[in-house]
N, C-alpha and C positions, 0 to 999 in steps of 0.2 A: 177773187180769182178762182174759189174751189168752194160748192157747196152739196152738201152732201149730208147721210147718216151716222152716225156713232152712236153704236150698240152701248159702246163703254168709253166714257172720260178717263184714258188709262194711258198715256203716251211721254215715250221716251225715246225724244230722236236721234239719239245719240251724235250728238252735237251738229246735224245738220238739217238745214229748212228742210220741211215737206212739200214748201212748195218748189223749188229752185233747185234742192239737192246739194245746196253749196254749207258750206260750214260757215257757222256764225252769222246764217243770214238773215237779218229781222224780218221778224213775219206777226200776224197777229188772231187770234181765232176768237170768233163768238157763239158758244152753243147756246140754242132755246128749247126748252121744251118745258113738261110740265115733271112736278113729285108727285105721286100720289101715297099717301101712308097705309099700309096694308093694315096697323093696328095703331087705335087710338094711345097714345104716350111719350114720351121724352124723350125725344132724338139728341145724337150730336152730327150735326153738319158741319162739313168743312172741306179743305180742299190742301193736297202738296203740290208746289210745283214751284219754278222758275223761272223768270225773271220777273214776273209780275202778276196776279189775278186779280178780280174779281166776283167775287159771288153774291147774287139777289136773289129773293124768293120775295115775288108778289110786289114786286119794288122796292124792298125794305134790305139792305145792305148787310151779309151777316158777314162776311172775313173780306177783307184787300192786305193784299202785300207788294212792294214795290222793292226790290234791292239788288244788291250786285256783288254777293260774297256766294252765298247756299241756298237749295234750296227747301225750303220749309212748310211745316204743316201746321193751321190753323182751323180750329173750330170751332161752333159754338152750339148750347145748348137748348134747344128747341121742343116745343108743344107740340104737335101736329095731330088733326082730326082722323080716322080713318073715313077713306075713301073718296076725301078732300082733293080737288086739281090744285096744288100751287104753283105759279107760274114760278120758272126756274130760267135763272141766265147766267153763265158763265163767261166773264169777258177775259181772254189772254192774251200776252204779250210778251215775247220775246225779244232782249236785247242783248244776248249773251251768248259761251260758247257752250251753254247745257241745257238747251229746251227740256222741259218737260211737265208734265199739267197730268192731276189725278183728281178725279172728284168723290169723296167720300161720303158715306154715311156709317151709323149702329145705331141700330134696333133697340128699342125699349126690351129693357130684362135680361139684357145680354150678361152674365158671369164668363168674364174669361179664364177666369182661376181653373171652372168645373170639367172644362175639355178635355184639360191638357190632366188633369189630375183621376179622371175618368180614363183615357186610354192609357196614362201610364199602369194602371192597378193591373190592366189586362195585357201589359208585355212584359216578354221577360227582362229585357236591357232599356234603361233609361237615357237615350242622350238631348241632353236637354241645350239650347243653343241661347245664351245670352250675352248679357255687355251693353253696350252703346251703340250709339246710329250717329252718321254727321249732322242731322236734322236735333241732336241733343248737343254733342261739339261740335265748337266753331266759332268764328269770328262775328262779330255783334249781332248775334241770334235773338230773336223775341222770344225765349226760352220762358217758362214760368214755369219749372218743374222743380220739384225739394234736389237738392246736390246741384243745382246750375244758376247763374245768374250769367244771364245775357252770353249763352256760348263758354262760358268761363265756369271751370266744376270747384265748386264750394266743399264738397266731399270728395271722396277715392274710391268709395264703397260700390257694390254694385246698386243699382236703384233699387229703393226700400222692397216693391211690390216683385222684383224680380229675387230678390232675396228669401221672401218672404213665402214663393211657389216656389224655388228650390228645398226649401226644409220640407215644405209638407211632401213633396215628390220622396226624397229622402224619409220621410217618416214609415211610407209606404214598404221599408224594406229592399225594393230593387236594386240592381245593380247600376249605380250611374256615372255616365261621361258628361261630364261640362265642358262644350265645347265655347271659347270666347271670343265675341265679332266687336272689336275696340281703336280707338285712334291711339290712345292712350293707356295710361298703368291702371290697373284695378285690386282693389286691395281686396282678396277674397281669399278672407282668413279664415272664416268660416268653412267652406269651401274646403279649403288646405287639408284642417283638420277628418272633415267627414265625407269628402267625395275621392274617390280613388283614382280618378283620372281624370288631368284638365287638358283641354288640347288648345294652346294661343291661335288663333288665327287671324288677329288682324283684321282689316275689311279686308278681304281677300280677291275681290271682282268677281267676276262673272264664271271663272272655271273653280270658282273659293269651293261648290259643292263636292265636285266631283274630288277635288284633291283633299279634302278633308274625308272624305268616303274612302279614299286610300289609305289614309291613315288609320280610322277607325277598323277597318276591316285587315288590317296587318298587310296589306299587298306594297306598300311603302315605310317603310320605316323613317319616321322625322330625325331630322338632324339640326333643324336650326336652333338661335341662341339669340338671349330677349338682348337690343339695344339701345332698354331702360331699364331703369330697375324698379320694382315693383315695393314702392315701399309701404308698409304695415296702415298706417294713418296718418291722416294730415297734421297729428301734433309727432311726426320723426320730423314735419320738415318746416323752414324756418318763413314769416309773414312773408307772402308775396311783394309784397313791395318792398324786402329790400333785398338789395341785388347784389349781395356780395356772395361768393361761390360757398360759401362756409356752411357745410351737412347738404349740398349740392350734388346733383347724380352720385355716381359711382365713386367717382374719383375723389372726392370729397367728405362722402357721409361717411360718419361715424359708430353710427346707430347696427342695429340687425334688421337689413332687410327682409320681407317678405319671398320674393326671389330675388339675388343679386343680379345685376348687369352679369351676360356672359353667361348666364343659366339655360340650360337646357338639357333632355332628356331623351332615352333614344330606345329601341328594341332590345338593344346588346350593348354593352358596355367594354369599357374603355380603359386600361392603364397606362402609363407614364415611366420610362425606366431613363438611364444612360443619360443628365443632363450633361453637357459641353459646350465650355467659352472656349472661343480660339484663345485667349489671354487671359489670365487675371488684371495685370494691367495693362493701360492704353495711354497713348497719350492725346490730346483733346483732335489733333487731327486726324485721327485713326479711325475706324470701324469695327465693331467688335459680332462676330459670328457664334448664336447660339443656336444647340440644335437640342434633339433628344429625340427618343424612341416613342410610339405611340402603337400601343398592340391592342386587338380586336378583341377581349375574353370571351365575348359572350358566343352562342349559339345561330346567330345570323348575320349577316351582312349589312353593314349602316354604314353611315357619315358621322364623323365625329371633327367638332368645328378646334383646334390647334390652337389657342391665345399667349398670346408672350406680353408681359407686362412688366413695366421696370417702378421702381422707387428710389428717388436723390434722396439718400439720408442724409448730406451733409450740405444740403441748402442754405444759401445766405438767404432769404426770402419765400417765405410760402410758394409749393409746391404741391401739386396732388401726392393724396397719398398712396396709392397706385395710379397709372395711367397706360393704358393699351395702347402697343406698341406695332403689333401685327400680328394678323391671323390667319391661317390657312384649312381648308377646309378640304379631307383626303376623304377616299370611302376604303374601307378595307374589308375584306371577306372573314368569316371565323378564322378567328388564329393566323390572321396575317399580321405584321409588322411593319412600319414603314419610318425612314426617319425625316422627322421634318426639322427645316434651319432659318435661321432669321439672321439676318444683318440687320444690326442698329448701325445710323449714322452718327456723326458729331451733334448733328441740329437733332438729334431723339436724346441727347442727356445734358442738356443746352434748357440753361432759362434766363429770364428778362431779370436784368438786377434793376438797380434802385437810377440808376440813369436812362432805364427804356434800352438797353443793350442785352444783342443776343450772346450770351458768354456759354462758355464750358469753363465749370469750375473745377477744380481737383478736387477729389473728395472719393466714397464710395458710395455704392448701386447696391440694390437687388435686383436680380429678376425672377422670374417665377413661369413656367412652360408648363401649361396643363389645359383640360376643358372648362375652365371655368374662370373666374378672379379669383383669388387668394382671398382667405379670411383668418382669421388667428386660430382657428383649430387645424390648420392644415401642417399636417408632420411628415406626410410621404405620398409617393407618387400613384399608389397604386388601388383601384375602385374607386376612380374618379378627383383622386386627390393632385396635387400641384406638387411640381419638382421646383426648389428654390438653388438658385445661385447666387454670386458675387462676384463684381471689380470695384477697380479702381483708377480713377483717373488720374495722371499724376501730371506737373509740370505748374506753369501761375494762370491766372485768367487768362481766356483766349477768347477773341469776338469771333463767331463764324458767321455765315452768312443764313 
């Protein structure tokens, strides 16, 4: 249907044929041409893409991939003569809602470490961008890398080699930012200890650059709040295969994590004053209203994210031992004040007993109003600490719905 030149095997349709324009519409391409090696030595050839490829040299088969989860990068290790023709073909195909097809190469002698540790020497500020790619996580990936087996991370750590150029960058003396592009927690303790500013960013899309550029450059102030918690190493948490909740996220673990669930950080900070229940007691069909003050100390204007969390101390049956109940998210200017309030329902201090039934037991709560989850050093409300409450419920079981 379409034949033509391609300067570069570099395309990402964003989920719609090139040739029809329609989304999800199967289509198929075959490039030919020829490599020629500029210098005699040890390649690595290979190609990213999705739903399916192909790659020959000379007729001899160096990567295929065929799947329907992500799309991935495979290569392989090759000789090549300088100034040699090798016949080159790339066959693709498309079956999915993510076209896309990239054909790679590197050059013999390539140090990647020397660049990035070269131009660092020569700037004054370090921001250095690492983490994970979904082409590392994801669902039954041909992954062969230390920390992954098959999409599935064996480790938490950052990968060895990305670890390992963050120190020497640091060794350099500079001033650095670690900014992190992740699906998941990473345990970067190291990090913690000797970089002074980490900024999460998740995969963040395609505007990820410019809004991190705000951040870095003070034109925005962050407010968001991690929700997972980033725990220490894979021995806080208990064998994957077994599936019971126990040292499980937030609500659950026991341990000290790295950052808790509910963490985050901002330009200006943030106290906690005036907690208030409508009641100390309630009865199981009632609603109880918490509120409290939440004032801006710092010297500029931010978002600060509001968390209310409760604990059933007097559970017939395991229970978390906090659980997030609801959160609001204000922005206040220096030295504004604003009060924020939550209603708990029945079904929020409501758990499953030993019949499968939803009940409200009598018994008594905590709750806890501040920027963050509560931890056992929190004694007061104020430079970021948790205001703590209490009721009670009173009256026999009651099923609600």
């Amino acid at each position: 249907m379409l034949t033509r030149i391609d300067p570069l095997v570099d395309f990402a349709w964003k989920g719609r044929s090139p040739l029809t324009g329609h989304t999800a519409g199967r289509f198929a391409v075959r490039w030919t041409g020829s490599l020629v090696a500029p210098v005699t030595g040890t390649y690595q050839l290979g190609v990213s893409g999705f739903s399916g490829y192909t790659l020959t040299l000379d007729n001899e088969q160096i990567v295929a991939y065929e799947k329907i989860h992500h799309p991935v990068t495979q290569t392989k290790e090759l000789k090549l003569e300088a100034g040699r023709f090798y016949g080159l073909r790339l066959d693709y195909v498309n079956r999915g809602l993510d076209p896309q097809v990239r054909l790679l190469w590197s050059v013999p002698g390539s140090d990647h470490a020397i660049d990035p540790v070269e131009m660092a020497q020569r700037a004054e500020t370090v921001v250095m961008v690492m983490g994970l790619s979904p082409a590392l996580e994801g669902e039954e990936m041909p992954v062969q890398v230390e920390g992954f087996a098959g999409g599935d991370r064996t480790e938490i750590k950052l990968p060895r080699p990305q670890e390992e150029l963050l120190r020497r960058i640091h060794a350099l003396g500079k001033p650095i930012v670690l900014v992190l592009l992740n699906g998941s927690a990473l345990a970067v303790n190291w990090a913690d200890e000797h970089v002074p500013a980490i900024v999460e960013a998740w995969y963040p899309g395609q505007a990820g650059g410019d809004a991190i550029a705000d951040v870095l450059f003070g034109d925005y102030s962050p407010g968001g709040r991690l929700p997972v918690t980033f725990y220490r190493s894979v021995e806080d948490l208990p064998p994957f295969e077994d599936y019971s909740m126990e040292d499980r996220t937030y609500r659950y673990f026991r341990g000290e994590p790295l950052y808790p669930f509910g963490h985050g950080l901002s330009y200006t900070t943030f106290a906690y004053t005036n907690l208030r229940l409508s009641a100390e007691t309630i009865t199981p069909y009632e609603t109880l209203t918490v509120s409290a003050d939440v004032r801006n100390t710092g010297d500029r204007a931010g978002d600060e994210v509001v968390q209310l969390y409760t604990s059933d101390v007097a559970a017939s049956v395991p229970v978390p031992i906090w659980q997030l109940q609801g959160f609001e998210r204000v922005h206040l200017a220096p030295g504004e004040t604003k009060t924020v309030a939550f209603t708990l329902t029945p079904r929020q201090f409501s758990i499953i007993d030993e019949a499968g039934r939803r009940v409200v037991e009598p018994g008594g709560f905590q709750v806890t109003v501040g920027g963050r989850q509560p931890d056992p050093g929190d004694t007061a409300g104020t430079d970021g600490g948790v205001l703590f409450g209490a009721f009670t419920v009173i009256g026999g079981v009651t099923e609600v719905a």
